[in-house]
VEXDREN-2710 file (C-alpha; in Angstrom, 1 decimal):
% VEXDREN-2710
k/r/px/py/pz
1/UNK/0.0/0.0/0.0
2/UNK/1.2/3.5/-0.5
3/UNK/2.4/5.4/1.8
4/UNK/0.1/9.0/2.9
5/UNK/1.3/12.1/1.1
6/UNK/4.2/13.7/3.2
7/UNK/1.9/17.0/4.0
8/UNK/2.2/19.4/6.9
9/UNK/-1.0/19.2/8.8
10/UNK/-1.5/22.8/8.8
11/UNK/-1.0/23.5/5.3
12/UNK/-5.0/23.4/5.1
13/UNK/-7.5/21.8/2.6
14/UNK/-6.1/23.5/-0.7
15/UNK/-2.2/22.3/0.5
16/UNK/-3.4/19.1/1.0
17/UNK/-5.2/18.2/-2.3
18/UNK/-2.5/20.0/-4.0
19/UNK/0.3/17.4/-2.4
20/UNK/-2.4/15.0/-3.9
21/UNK/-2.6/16.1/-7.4
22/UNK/1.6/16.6/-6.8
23/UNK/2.2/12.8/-6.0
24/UNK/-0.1/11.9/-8.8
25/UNK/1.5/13.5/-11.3
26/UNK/5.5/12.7/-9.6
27/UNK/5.0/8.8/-8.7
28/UNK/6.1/6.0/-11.1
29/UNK/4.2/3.9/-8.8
30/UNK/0.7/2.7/-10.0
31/UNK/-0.5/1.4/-6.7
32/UNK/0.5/5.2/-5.1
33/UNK/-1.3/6.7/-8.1
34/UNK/-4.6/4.5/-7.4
35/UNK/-5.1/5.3/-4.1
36/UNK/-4.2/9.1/-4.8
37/UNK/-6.9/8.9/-7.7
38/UNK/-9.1/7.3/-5.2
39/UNK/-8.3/9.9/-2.5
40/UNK/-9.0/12.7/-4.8
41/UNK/-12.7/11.1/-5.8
42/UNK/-13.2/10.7/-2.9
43/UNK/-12.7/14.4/-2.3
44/UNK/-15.1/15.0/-5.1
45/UNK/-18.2/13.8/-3.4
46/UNK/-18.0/17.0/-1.5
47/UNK/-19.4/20.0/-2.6
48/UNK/-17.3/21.8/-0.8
49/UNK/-14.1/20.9/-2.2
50/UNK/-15.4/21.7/-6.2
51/UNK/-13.4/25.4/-5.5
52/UNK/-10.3/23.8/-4.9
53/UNK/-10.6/21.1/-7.3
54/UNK/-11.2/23.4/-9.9
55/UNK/-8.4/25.7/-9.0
56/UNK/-6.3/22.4/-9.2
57/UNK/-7.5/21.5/-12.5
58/UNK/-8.4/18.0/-11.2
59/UNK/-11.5/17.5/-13.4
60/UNK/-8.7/17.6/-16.3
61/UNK/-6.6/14.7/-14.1
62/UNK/-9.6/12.6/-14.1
63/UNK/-10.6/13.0/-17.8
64/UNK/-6.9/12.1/-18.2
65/UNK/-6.9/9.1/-16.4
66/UNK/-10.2/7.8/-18.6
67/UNK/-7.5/7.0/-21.4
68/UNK/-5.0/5.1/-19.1
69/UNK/-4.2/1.3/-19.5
70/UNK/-4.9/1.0/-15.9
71/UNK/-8.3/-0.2/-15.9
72/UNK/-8.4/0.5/-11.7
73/UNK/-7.4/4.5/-13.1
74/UNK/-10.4/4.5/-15.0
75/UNK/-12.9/3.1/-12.8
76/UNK/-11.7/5.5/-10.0
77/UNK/-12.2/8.4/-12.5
78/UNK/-15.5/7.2/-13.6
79/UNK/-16.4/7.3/-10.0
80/UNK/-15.2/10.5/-9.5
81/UNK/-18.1/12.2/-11.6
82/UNK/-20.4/10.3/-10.2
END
C-alpha cells in the first residue's frame, strides 16, 4: 500500500489536495497513483471541495486518467463524476 502524502498538517484543505494532485503526477508507482486517484474522488463527493478542485484543475486529471491502460485508473475516474 502507499504510503500518505508527506503534508504538513497545517497547510490546510487547498495544500493538501495539492500534495495530492503533486504525487499523482510525480509517482512511477501505480499502486500510489490509485489510491491518490481514489483519494481525490473521494474528495469530489463534497461540494465543498469543487473550488479547490477546480483551481487544481483536477477534473482535467480525471478526464486524463479515462484513457489510461490501468483499468483500476479508470474506474476510480468514472467514479469520480459520479
Amino acid at each position: 500500500m502507499a504510503q500518505k502524502p508527506k503534508v504538513d498538517p497545517h497547510v490546510g484543505r487547498l495544500g493538501y489536495l495539492q500534495a495530492l494532485v503533486t504525487e499523482f503526477q510525480e509517482t512511477e508507482s501505480q499502486d500510489a497513483k490509485e489510491q491518490v486517484l481514489a483519494n481525490l474522488a473521494n474528495f469530489a463527493y463534497d461540494p465543498s471541495n469543487y473550488p479547490y478542485l477546480r483551481q487544481l484543475q483536477v477534473l482535467d486529471l480525471f478526464l486524463d486518467s479515462l484513457s489510461e491502460e490501468n483499468e483500476t485508473l479508470v474506474e476510480f475516474a468514472i467514479a469520480s463524476a459520479i
